[in-house]
N, C-alpha and C positions, 0 to 999 in steps of 0.2 A: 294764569290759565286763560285760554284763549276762550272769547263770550261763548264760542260755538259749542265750548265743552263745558259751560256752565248750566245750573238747574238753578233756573229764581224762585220757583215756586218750591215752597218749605216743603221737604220727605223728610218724613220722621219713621219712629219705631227701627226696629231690628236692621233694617237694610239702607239706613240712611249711610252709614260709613260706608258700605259694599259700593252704595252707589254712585257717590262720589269717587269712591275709588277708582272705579267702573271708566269714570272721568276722566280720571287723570293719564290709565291706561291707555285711552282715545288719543286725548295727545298725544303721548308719545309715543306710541304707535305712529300718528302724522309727520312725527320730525324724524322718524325713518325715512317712511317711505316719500317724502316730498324731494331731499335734493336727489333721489335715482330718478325720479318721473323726466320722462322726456330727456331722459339722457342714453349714451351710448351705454349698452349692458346687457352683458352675455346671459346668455338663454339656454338652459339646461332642461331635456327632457328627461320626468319620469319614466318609471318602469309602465305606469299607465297613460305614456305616451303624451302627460298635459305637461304645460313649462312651470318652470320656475326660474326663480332668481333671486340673486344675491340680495336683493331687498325685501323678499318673501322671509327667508333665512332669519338674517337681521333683527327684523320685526319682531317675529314672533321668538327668538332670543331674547332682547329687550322686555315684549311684554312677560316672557315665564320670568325672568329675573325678577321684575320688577314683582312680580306677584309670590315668590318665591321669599325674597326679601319682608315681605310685609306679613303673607299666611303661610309659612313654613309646612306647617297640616295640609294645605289645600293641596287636591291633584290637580294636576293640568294634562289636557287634551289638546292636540294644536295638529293643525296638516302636515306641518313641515315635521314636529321634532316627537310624534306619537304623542303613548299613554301614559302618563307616570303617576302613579298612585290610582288607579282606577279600582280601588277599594275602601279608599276613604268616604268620606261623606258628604265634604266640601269638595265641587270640583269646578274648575274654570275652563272652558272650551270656546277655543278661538281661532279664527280664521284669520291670519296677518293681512291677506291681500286676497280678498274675495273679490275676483276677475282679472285673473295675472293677465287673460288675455286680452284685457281691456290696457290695462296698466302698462304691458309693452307695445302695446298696437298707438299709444299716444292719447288714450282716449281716457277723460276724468272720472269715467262712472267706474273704480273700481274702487271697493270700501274695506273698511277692518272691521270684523264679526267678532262680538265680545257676549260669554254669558256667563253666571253665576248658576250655580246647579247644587241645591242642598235636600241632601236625600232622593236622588233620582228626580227632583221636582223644579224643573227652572225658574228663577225667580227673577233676575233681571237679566237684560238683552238689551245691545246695541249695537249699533248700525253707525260707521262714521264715513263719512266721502271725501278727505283729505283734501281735495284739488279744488271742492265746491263749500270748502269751510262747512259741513252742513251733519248734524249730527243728531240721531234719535236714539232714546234712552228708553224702555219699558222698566217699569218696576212694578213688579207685584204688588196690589190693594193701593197704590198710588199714581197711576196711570203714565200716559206717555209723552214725553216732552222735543220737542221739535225746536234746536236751540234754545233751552229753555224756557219754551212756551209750551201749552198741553195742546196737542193734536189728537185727534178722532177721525175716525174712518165716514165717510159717506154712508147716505140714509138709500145707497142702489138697491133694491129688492126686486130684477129682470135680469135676465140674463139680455133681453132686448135692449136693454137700456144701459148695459155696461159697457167698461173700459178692461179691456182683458189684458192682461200681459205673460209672457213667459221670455226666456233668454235668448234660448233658438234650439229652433224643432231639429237640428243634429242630436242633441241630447233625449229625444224622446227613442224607445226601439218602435219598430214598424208598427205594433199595435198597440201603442200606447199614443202613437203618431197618429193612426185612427181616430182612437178618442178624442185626439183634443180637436182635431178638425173639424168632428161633430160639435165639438163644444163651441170651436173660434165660429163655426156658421153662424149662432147663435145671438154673439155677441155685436153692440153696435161700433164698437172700434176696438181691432187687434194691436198693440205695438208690441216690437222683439226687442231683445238685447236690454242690458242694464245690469243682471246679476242680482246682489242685494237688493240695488236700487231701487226693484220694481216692487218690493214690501215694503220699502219707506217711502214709497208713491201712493199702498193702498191704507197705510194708516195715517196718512194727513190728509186721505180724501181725494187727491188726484187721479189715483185710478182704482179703479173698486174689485177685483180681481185678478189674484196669480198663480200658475199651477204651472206646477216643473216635476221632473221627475229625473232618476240618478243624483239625489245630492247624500253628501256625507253630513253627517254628525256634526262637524264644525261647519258648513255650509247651511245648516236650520235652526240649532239649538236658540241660538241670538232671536230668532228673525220671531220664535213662540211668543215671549212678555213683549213685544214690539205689539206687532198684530194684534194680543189679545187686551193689551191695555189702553188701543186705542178705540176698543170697542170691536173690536172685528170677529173673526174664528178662523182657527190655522188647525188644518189636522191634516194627515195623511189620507189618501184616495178610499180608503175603508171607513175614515170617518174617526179615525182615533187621534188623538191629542198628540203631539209628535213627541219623542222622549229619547234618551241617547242610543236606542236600539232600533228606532224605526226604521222602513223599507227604502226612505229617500224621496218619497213620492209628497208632492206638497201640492195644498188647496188652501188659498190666504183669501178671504172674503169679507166685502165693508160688514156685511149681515147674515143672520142665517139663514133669510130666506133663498138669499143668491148662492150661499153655500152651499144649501142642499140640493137646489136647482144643478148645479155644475157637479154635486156628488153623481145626479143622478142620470148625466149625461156619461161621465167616467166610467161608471160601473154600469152602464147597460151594452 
C-alpha cells in the first residue's frame, strides 16, 4: 500500500477494520482513475447535462466490488451506479471522481469521496487526490489524518481574517449567488475551483472556509468526519449536520465562531 494510503497513528475500537479498509479502497480507486488522467477519452453527457467517463464508471465498479466482496450486508450509494440496499444499516457512499470536470480538463484536483454510514450516522470519510499522492481520512472519536499524520483545522474566528473558498459561482442560483457575494465581501481572500479539494484545505488549516451549494449525497457525505475530526463544523445553510437527505447546501468552518458568522450572512 502506497504511504499516502497509510494511517501511522494506532485506530483502534469498532472502526479500525472499516478504516483501513476505507484505505485500501483509496488505492484502488487511484489505479483506476491514474492511467485515463491525461489521456484521449470520450465524454458522455448526463441526462443533467454534467460529463462522465469511462473512468468515473470503472471506479466506482471497482470500489462497489471490492466492498461488495468484503461486506456483502453493506448498501452502497455511488453517482455513477445508484442505490442498492438503501435499507440496510451499513451503507458506503461514494463518489469515484469528484470533479470529472477537473479530471478531463487535465487538471490534478479531482478526488474519490469515500464514507462509512452506520445507522444514518457517518462515521468515516475520505478524500483522496490521486495525481497529488495526497489523501485525508476522518474517523469518528479518532480524528483526522493528512497522509498518515493528524491534521486540524485553523484557530480563524473573522470572517475578516479568512480564507474563503467555493468551486464556482455557476453552481450557486441567482439568490443564493447573492449570499455568498455578501459573504465573499467579507472575507480576506476568495479562491474558486478545487471541488473536494477545498474541505481538505479547510481541515489541515490551509484555508478556514467553504460554502457550496447543489451538491448530492455522494458529493458531502465523506467531506462530514473529514471537517469534523479535524476540529472544524460542517452543516447545511440552516445549521443542521448534513446526513444522506440533506438540501446540498454546505458551510465547512476551522471554528464555530466563523461558522456562525457566515451562517448568519447566508441566512439574512
Amino acid at each position: 500500500m502506497s504511504k499516502a494510503f497509510q494511517m501511522t497513528a494506532p485506530v483502534t475500537g469498532d472502526l479500525a477494520e472499516l478504516a483501513q479498509f476505507t484505505c485500501s479502497l483509496a488505492e484502488a480507486a487511484a489505479s483506476v482513475t491514474r492511467p485515463y488522467f491525461r489521456k484521449p477519452i470520450d465524454i458522455i453527457q448526463k441526462l443533467d447535462n454534467s460529463p462522465v467517463t469511462i473512468a468515473d464508471r470503472e471506479c466506482e465498479t471497482r470500489i462497489r466490488d471490492l466492498i461488495t466482496e468484503r461486506y456483502p450486508s453493506h448498501g452502497i450509494l455511488g453517482e455513477e451506479h445508484g442505490f442498492d440496499g438503501a435499507d440496510l444499516s451499513e451503507i458506503w457512499v461514494i463518489d469515484p471522481i469528484d470533479g470529472t470536470k477537473s479530471f478531463i480538463s487535465g487538471l490534478p484536483l479531482y478526488g474519490t469521496l469515500l464514507a462509512y454510514v452506520k445507522h444514518k450516522d457517518v462515521r468515516i470519510g475520505a478524500i483522496s487526490m490521486p495525481e497529488l499522492e495526497e489523501y485525508w481520512i476522518g474517523i469518528d472519536g479518532q480524528g483526522c489524518f493528512f497522509n498518515g499524520t493528524k491534521c486540524h483545522v485553523s484557530e480563524c474566528r473573522s470572517l475578516e481574517d479568512a480564507i474563503l473558498m467555493t468551486t464556482a459561482l455557476e453552481y450557486f442560483s441567482p439568490g443564493n449567488r447573492e449570499k455568498f457575494a455578501a459573504l465573499r465581501e467579507k472575507a480576506r481572500i476568495r479562491r474558486y475551483g478545487g471541488d473536494c479539494y477545498i474541505y481538505a484545505m479547510v481541515a489541515s488549516g490551509w484555508a478556514d472556509l467553504a460554502v457550496e451549494t447543489g451538491l448530492q449525497t455522494y458529493d458531502y457525505m465523506a467531506l462530514v468526519p473529514v471537517i469534523e475530526q479535524a476540529g472544524g463544523v460542517i452543516t447545511d445553510w440552516s445549521g443542521k449536520r448534513p446526513d444522506l437527505d440533506s438540501d446540498g447546501t454546505i458551510v465547512a468552518a476551522a471554528t464555530k465562531e466563523l461558522h456562525q458568522q457566515a451562517l448568519e450572512i447566508l441566512n439574512g
